[in-house]
N, C-alpha and C positions, 0 to 999 in steps of 0.2 A: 306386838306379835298376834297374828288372827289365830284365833281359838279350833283348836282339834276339829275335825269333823265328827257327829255325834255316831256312836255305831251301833244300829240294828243286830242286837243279840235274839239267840232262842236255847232253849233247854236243849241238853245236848242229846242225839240218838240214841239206843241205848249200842253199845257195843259188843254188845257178847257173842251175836251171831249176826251178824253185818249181811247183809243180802249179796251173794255173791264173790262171800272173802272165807276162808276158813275161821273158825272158833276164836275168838281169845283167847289165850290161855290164860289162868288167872295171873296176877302181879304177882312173882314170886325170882330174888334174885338164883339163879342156880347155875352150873357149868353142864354143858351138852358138851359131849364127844362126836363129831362127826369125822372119824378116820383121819386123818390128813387137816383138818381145821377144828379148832375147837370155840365156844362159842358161847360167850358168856353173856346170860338174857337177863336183861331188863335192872342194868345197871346206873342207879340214879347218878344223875349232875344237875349240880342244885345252881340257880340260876340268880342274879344279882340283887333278885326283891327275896329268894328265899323260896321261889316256887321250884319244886322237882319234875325234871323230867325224865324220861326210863329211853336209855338207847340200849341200844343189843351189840356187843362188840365179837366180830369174827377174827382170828388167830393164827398164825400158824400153827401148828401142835409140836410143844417141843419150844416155842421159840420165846421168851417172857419178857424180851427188852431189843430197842433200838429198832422199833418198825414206824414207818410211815403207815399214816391214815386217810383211808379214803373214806370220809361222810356222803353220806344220803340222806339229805335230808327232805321228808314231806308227808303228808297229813292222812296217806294214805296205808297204813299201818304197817308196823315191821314185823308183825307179824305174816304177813300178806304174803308169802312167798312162793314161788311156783316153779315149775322146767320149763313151762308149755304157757302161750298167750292164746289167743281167739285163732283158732287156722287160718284162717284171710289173713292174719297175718305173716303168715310165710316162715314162722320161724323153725329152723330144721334142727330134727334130733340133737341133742347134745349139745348145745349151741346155750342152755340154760341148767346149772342145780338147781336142785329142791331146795337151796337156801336160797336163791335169788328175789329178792324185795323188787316188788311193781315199778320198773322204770329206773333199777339200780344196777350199779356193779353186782357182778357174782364173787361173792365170796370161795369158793373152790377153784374160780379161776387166780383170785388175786392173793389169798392167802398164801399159797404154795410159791410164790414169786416174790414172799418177801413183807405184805402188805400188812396189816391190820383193814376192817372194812367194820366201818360204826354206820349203824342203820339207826334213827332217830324218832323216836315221838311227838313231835313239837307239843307244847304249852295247850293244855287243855282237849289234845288228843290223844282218843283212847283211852289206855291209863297214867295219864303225865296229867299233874296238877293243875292248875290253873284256869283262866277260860281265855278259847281259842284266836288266834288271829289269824288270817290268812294274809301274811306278804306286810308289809307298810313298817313303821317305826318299834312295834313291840318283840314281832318275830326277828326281826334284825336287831335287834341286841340279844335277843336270845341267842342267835346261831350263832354271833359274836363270841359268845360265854360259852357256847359250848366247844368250840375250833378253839379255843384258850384252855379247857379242861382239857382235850381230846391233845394239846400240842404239852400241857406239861403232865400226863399221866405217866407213871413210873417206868413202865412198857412202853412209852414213845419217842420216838426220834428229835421231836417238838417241831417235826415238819407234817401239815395238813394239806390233805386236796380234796375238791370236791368234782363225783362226777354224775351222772344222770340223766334224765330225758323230763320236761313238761316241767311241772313245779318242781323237781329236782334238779331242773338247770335254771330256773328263774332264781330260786332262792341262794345260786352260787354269785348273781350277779347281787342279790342282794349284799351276801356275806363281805364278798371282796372290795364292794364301793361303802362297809366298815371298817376294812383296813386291820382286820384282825391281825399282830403279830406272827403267829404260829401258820396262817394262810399263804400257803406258798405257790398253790398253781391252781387255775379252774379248768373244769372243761363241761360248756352246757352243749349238750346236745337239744335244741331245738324248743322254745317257749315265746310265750308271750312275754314284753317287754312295756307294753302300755295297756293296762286294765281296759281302758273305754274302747278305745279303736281297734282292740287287737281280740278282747272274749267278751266285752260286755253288748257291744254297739257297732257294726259296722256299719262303716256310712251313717251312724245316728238311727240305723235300722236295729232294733232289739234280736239279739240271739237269742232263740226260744230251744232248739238243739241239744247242745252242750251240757249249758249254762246249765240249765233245771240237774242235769246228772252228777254234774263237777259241785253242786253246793250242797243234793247228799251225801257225795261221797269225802267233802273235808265235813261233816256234821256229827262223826261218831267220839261219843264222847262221855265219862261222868258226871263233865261239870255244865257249863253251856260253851257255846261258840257265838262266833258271828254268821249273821244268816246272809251268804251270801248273796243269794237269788233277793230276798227283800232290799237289801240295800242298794242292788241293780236297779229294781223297779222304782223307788223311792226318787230316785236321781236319773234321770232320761239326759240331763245336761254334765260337762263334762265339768267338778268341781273338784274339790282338795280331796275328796274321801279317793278319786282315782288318781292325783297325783301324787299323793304319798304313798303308794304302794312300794313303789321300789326311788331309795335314794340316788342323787345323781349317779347315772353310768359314767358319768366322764370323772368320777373321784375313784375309777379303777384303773390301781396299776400293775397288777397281778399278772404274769406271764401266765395266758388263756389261749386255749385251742378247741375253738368254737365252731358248729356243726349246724348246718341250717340246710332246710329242702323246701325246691321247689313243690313240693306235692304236698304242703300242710295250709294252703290258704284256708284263711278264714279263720283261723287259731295261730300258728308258732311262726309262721317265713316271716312276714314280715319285723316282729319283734325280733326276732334271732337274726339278721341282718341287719340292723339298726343297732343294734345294741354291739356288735361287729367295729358300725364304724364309727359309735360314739365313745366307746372306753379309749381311754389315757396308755394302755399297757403297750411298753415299746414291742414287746417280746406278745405277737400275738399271729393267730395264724386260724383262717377263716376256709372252711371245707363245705362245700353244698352239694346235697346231692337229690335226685329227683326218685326217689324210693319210698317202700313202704317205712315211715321211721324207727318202728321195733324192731322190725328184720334187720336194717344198717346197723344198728345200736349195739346189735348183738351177734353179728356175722364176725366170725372169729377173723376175718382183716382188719377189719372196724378193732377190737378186742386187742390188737395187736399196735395198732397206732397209739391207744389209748395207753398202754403199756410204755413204748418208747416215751411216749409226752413225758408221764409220772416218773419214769426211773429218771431221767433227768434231773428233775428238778426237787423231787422225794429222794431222790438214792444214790444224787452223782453217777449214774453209770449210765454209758453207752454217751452217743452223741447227739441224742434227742432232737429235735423237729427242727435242727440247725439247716439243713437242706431239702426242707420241702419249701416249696412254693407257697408266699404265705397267703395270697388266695389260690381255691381249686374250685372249678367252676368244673361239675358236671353241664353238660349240652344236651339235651334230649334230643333222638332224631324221633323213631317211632315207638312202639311199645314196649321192646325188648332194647335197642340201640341208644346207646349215648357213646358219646366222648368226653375228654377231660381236657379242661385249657387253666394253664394258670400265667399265662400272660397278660390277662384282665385286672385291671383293677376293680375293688368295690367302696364305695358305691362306685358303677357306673357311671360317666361322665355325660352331661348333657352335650357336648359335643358330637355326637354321635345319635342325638336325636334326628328323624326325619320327621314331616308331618305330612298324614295320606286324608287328604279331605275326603268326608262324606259325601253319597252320592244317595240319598235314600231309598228314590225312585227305582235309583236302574239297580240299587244294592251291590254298589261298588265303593271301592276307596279308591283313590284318585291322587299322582303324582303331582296335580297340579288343578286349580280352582275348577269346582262345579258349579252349574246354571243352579239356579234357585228350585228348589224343588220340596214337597214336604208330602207326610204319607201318616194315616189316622192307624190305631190298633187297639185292640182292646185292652187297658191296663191289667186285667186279673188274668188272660190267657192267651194274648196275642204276644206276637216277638217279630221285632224285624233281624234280618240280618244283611251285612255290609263285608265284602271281601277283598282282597288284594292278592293277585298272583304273581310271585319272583320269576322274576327276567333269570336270577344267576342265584349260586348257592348264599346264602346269607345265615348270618346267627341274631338273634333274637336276646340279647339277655340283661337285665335289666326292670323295672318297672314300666310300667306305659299309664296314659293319661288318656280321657276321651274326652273333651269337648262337646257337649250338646245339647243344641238347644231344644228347649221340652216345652210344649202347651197343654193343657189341661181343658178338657171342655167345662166339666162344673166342679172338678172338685179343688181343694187347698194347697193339697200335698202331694207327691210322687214319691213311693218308692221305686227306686231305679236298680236291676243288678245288669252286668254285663259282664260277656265271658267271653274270652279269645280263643279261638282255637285254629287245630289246623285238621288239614285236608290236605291226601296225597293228589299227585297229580288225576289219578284212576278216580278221583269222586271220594273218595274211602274217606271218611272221619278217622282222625288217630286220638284214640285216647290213655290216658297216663295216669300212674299211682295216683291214689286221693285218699289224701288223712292215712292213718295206717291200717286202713283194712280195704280198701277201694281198689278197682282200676278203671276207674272211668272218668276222670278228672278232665276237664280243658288243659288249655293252655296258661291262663289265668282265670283270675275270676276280679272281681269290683265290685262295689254297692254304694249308692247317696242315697238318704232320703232329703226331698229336694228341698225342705224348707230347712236345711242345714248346708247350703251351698257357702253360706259366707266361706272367704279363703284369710286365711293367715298367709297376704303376699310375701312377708320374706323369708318366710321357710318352707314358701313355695317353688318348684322348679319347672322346669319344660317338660319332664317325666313323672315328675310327684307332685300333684296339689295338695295341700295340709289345710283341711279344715276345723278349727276353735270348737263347733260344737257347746259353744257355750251359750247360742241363744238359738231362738228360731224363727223363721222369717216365712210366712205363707206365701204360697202363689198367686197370683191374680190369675183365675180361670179366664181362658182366652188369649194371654198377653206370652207369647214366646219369651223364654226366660234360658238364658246359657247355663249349663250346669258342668259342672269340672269335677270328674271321677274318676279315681285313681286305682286302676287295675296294681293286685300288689307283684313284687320282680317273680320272673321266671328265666328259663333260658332253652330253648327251645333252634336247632337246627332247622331249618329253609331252605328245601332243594328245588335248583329251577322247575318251575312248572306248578309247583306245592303252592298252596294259598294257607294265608289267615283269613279270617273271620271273625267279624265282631258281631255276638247276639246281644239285642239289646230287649228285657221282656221286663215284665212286673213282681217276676218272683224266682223262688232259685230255679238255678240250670241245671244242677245236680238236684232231686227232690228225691227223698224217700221218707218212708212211714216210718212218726216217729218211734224209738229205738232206745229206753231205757240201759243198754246194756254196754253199748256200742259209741266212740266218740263221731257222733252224725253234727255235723253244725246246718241250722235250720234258721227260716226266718219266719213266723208265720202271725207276726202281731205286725199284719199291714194297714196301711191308708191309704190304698190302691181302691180303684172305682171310676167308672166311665174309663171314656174313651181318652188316650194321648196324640194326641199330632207330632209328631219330629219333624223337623227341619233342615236344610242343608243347601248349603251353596247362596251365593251372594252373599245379602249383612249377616247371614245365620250360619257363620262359619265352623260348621261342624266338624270335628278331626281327631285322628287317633295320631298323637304324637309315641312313635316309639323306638328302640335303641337300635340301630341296625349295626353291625361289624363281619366283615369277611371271614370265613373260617378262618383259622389257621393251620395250614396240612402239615406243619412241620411238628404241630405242639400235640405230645398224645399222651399218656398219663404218666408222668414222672415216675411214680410208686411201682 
C-alpha cells in the first residue's frame, strides 16, 4: 500500500472576527426562538477518534420528533448567515432568511415544511475540535459519523439529505460514495469534482484567482488546518494528494438530483457534469442551467423542485421527480433567451461531432481542408481569432476540442487559453452569466499549458482530450508542435447567419483586477514570452471539433 500523501498544515486563523463574516459567537450550547423555527446552536457529535464537532440544528417549533434532515455541510461557518449575497448577484427580496448559512438551504423555508436543517462545523473549523481537512479520507468519515448521528437522533426520522452549492455539494458527493446508512438522497448544486484540473490547475496553468481567497476562507480556526494554497504550490504535477480528495463517484448509489451550469467555467461545469455521468445511482436526474448560480439556487422555482426531490424520498409524499426529464438542458440563445431540451443525452455523444478546420490567415473555420498557411502574434498580448457562420439554426451543446498546432520562437513553454464565442448576424458580440456575479462570459473557455500536452488516449474522445498532468515535456522553440485543448461543455443556440469564434491569446479573455472579495478565477503565474506562430491547413491540421444537433421546435420546458 503506497503511503498517504504528506499534508502541509498552518496555525489556524484566528476566528472571532473573520474578514467579511459576522462575529463568532462564543461556544456555548443554547435554544434560540426564531417564530415559526427554533434553533438549537452549537450542539456537539462526537466523531469516531473522540474529536467534537458543533452543528447548529434548525426546527420546526412545536414539532420534537419524526423530521427529516437537511445537512450542509462546509468550512465556511455556520455561523455565517445572511438574507442578501453581493447584488451582481441578482438575488431578489425575500428569496433568503437571516438564518440562511453561505450556499445552504434556508431554514425558514424548510423548517415550516416539515424538515429539520443541520448546518455543520467540520473538524477543526471555527470552534469544532480537531485540525482541519478540506475533502479527501478524513472529512469523509467524519460526514459519515455525522449523517449516522443526524439519522439516529431521538427528533429524527433516521432519513438524511444533503443539499447546497460549491463545497456543499462536493462534500454530498463525498458523503454518498461512503454509503452512509441514514443517507437517503443528494442534491449538489454545482462543484468541482477533480482538485487539479477543475480549482487548482487548468490546463496545468496555476489558478492565481480563487485559489488564494478559497484557502483563507476554509483557514479560520482554533487549532490548525491544512494550508491549501501551499500544498497547490508544493505539487504543480498531478499526484495522490489530488486524487484522494474525493472517493470514487461510481461507488454512489444514492437517488441524486444534480444541478450544473454552463456559466461557472473554470471552477464547478465541468466537475458537476462528470461527476452526473460517473455515479452508479439508478434514480438520478441532471438539470443545467446557464445563470448566475446563487440566484438559481435560490429562486423560489429552484426552491420548490428541491422540495419535490426531498419529500419524496425524506417524507413519502407527493410523486417526486418521477416525470421530469432526467436530463434538462438549458440552450442559450442571447443574453436574456434560452430554452429547455431534455431529449439530449449527457454526456453528449461523439457522434454528433463535426470538425471545422482552421484557416489562420483568412481567420476562418472551414467545412472542409485548408492550404497551409501560418500567422506570428505576440504571446503576452496578441490574439488570433477564427470564425465559422451557420448556413441554418443549429445547437451547440456539449464539450469542444481544439487542435493546434503552436511554434515558439525562443521560449520552452506556452500557455494557451481559448474562448469560443458568439456573434449575431449584426457584428454584435453576445455575452452570458460568468461565475455568479458576471455577465460577460463567452461561450466557453479552455487552457493548456503546452508542456503538458501529453493525452491519456483512452479516456480521450473526439470532444474531450484528457490530459495525465503527471509530467512535463518542453517545447523545441522553432519546431510546430500539435497541442489538444479542451474547451469545457456549454450549450449555446446558432441561428442562421450567427457565427462562432475561436480566440486563441496568451492570457485570460475575461481579465479583471485581482478581487479578494469576489469568486474572480485568474491565471497570472505565466511562461508566456516572445512571439507564437500558429499553423493550419496541410500537415498542420488545425481544428475545432465540436457537437452540432438541430433544434428541436417541438421540445420546450416540460416544468
Amino acid at each position: 500500500m503506497s503511503e498517504r500523501p504528506e499534508i502541509i498544515d498552518r496555525p489556524g486563523l484566528v476566528p472571532d472576527n473573520a474578514p467579511g463574516k459576522p462575529p463568532l459567537p462564543p461556544l456555548r450550547r443554547e435554544t434560540i426562538d426564531h417564530g415559526d423555527v427554533v434553533q438549537e446552536k452549537d450542539v456537539p457529535v462526537e466523531l469516531r477518534d473522540g474529536v467534537r464537532i458543533y452543528i447548529d440544528v434548525y426546527r420546526p417549533a412545536g414539532t420534537e420528533s419524526d423530521l427529516p434532515v437537511l445537512l450542509a455541510w462546509g468550512p465556511y461557518g455556520k455561523h455565517n448567515t445572511k438574507d442578501q449575497l453581493w447584488p451582481p448577484a441578482e438575488i431578489e427580496s425575500g428569496w433568503m432568511s437571516k438564518l440562511t448559512g453561505f450556499e445552504a438551504p434556508d431554514p425558514k423555508y424548510w423548517c415550516p415544511r416539515g424538515y429539520a436543517v443541520a448546518c455543520a462545523d467540520p473538524r477543526g473549523m471555527w470552534n469544532s475540535e480537531g485540525e482541519g481537512r478540506h475533502n479527501g479520507p478524513q472529512e469523509a468519515d467524519d460526514i459519515y459519523d455525522t449523517v449516522e448521528w443526524l439519522g439516529g437522533a431521538d427528533w429524527s426520522n433516521g432519513r438524511v439529505g444533503m443539499l447546497g452549492v460549491s463545497y456543499l455539494a462536493g462534500s454530498q458527493f463525498i458523503a454518498a460514495a461512503m454509503r452512509p446508512p441514514a443517507l437517503k438522497a443528494i442534491s449538489p448544486w454545482e462543484c468541482f469534482t477533480d482538485w487539479y484540473r477543475e480549482f487548482a490547475f487548468h490546463g496545468g496553468i496555476p489558478e492565481t484567482g480563487f485559489l488564494p481567497r478559497a484557502s483563507q476562507n476554509m483557514g479560520f480556526s482554533r487549532t490548525r488546518t491544512e494550508d491549501t494554497a501551499a500544498n497547490i504550490a508544493a505539487r504543480p504535477l498531478m499526484d495522490d494528494y489530488y486524487r484522494e480528495k474525493y472517493p470514487p463517484l461510481e461507488d454512489i448509489e444514492v437517488p441524486a438530483y444534480i444541478v450544473a451550469s454552463w456559466s461557472d467555467h473554470g471552477l464547478h461545469t465541468r466537475g458537476t457534469l462528470a461527476a452526473f455521468d460517473r455515479i452508479a445511482s439508478d434514480e438520478k436526474w441532471l438539470e443545467v442551467h446557464g445563470q448566475k448560480k446563487w440566484r438559481y439556487f435560490y429562486d423560489p422555482e429552484s426552491v420548490e423542485r428541491q422540495r419535490v426531490f426531498f419529500d419524496y424520498y425524506l417524507l413519502d409524499r407527493g410523486e417526486g421527480p418521477s416525470a421530469w426529464p432526467r436530463v434538462q438542458l438549458e440552450i442559450r440563445d442571447d443574453e436574456t433567451t434560452h430554452t429547455h431540451r431534455g431529449d439530449l443525452p449527457w454526456p453528449t455523444s461523439d457522434d454528433d461531432a463535426v470538425r471545422l478546420a482552421l484557416d489562420v490567415a483568412s481567420g476562418a473555420l472551414a467545412e472542409t481542408a485548408t492550404d497551409p498557411a501560418s500567422v506570428w502574434l505576440d504571446s503576452r498580448d496578441g490574439e488570433v481569432t477564427v470564425s465559422y457562420t451557420f448556413r441554418e439554426d443549429t445547437d451547440v451543446v456539449g464539450p469542444m476540442r481544439l487542435r493546434l498546432w503552436l511554434e515558439t520562437e525562443d521560449a520552452p513553454d506556452a500557455d494557451v487559453f481559448v474562448a469560443a464565442r458568439k456573434f449575431a448576424a449584426d457584428g454584435r458580440e453576445i455575452r452570458y452569466p460568468f461565475n455568479a456575479l458576471f455577465d460577460d462570459g463567452p461561450v466557453a473557455l479552455g487552457w493548456l499549458r503546452a508542456s503538458h500536452r501529453a493525452l491519456d488516449v483512452d479516456a480521450s474522445s473526439e470532444l474531450r482530450p484528457v490530459h495525465p498532468h503527471e509530467s512535463e515535456e518542453p517545447l523545441e522553440p522553432g519546431v510546430p508542435t500539435a497541442l489538444e485543448i479542451e474547451l469545457w461543455p456549454s450549450a449555446t443556440r446558432f441561428h442562421a447567419g450567427e457565427k462562432i469564434a475561436v480566440t486563441i491569446l496568451g492570457n485570460d479573455f475575461v481579465a479583471r483586477a485581482p478581487d479578494p472579495t469576489s469568486p474572480v478565477i485568474a491565471h497570472t503565474d505565466l511562461r508566456n514570452g516572445g512571439r507564437w506562430r500558429l499553423h493550419s491547413g496541410g500537415e498542420h491540421d488545425s481544428h475545432l471539433s465540436l457537437p452540432m444537433t438541430p433544434p428541436n421546435p417541438t421540445n420546450g420546458d416540460p416544468r
